[in-house]
C-alpha positions in Angstrom: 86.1 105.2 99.8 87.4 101.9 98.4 90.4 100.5 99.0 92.4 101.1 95.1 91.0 104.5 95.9 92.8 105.1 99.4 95.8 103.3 97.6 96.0 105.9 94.7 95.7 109.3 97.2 98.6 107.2 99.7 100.7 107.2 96.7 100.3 110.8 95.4 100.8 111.5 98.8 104.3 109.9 99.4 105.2 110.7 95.8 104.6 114.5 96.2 106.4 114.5 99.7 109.4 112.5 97.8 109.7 114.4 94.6 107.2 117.7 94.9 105.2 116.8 92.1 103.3 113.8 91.0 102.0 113.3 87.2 99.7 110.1 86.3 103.0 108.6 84.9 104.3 108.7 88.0 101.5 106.8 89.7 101.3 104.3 86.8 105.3 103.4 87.5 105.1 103.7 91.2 101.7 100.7 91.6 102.9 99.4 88.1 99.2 99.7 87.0 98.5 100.8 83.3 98.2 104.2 82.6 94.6 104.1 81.6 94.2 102.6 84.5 95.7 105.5 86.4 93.8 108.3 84.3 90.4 106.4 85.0 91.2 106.4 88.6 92.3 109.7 88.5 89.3 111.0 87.2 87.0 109.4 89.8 89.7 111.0 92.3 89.0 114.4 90.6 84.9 114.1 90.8 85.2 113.0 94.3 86.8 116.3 95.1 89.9 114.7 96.2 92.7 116.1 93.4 92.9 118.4 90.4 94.6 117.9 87.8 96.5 121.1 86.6 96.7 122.0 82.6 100.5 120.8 83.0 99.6 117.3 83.8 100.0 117.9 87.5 98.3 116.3 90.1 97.3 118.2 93.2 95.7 117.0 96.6 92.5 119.6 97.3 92.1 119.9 101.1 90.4 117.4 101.5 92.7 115.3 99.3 95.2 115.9 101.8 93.2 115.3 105.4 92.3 111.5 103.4 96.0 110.8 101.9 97.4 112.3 105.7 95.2 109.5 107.4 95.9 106.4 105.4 99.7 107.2 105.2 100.1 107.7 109.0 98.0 104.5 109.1 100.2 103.2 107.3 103.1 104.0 108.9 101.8 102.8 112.7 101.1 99.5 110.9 104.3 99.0 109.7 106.1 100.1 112.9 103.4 97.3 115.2 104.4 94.9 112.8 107.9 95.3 113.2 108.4 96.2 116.5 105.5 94.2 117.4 105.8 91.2 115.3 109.3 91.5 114.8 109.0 91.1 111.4 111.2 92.7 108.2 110.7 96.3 106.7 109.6 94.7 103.7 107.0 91.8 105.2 105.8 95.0 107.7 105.8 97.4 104.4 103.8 94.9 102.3 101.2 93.6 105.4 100.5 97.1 106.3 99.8 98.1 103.1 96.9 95.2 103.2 96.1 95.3 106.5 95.1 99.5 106.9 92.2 99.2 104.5 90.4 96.6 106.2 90.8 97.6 110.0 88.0 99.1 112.1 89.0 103.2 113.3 88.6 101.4 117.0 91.5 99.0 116.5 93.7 101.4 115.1 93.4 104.0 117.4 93.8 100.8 120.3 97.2 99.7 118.0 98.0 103.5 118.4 97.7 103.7 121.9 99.0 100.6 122.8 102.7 102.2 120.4 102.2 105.1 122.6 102.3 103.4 125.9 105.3 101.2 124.7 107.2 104.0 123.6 106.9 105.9 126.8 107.4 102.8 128.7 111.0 102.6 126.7 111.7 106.1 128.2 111.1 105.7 131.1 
């Protein structure tokens, strides 16, 4: 999956959990992309087996939809903590870095990243 593509189902994801539903609108406000922009993505989204789009205008995560959006959000969100923990950085510089950095990164280095938060954490505890 490309990047804009895992940036669109990361969205719908934290826009669901935030408000409970998420229309194209929504998405097009939220990345401040046009809204054919949005329904063309969508679209690709919806062949790809990844969302449907209800009658209402609703956009829902299939099962798979959710496993993806699950995997680059918490990817996310270990990014951002590394960077600012880490790093040492602001919310916002850790916020906007992650965001860049989570598409790009092999599963290996993550999952080292992840271990690595783990060990510090439990090192904190104890």
């Amino acid at each position: 999956m490309h990047e804009s593509g895992e940036n669109y189902l990361e969205t719908i994801w934290m826009l669901k959990e935030k408000t409970g539903s998420v229309r194209s609108i929504d998405i097009a406000r939220k990345l401040n992309f046009s809204k054919p922009s949005v329904s063309r993505a969508m679209g690709i989204l919806r062949e790809s087996g990844y969302i449907t789009m209800e009658p209402s205008g609703e956009i829902q995560l299939t099962e798979s939809g959710k496993v993806k959006a699950g995997e680059i959000y918490r990817r996310h969100c270990l990014l951002t903590a590394f960077l600012k923990e880490v790093a040492g950085v602001s919310e916002q510089m850790a916020e906007e870095n992650a965001c860049r950095m989570e598409h790009i990164l092999d599963q290996a280095v993550v999952e080292g990243i992840h271990q690595f938060m783990e060990e510090r954490e439990s090192g904190k505890s104890g």
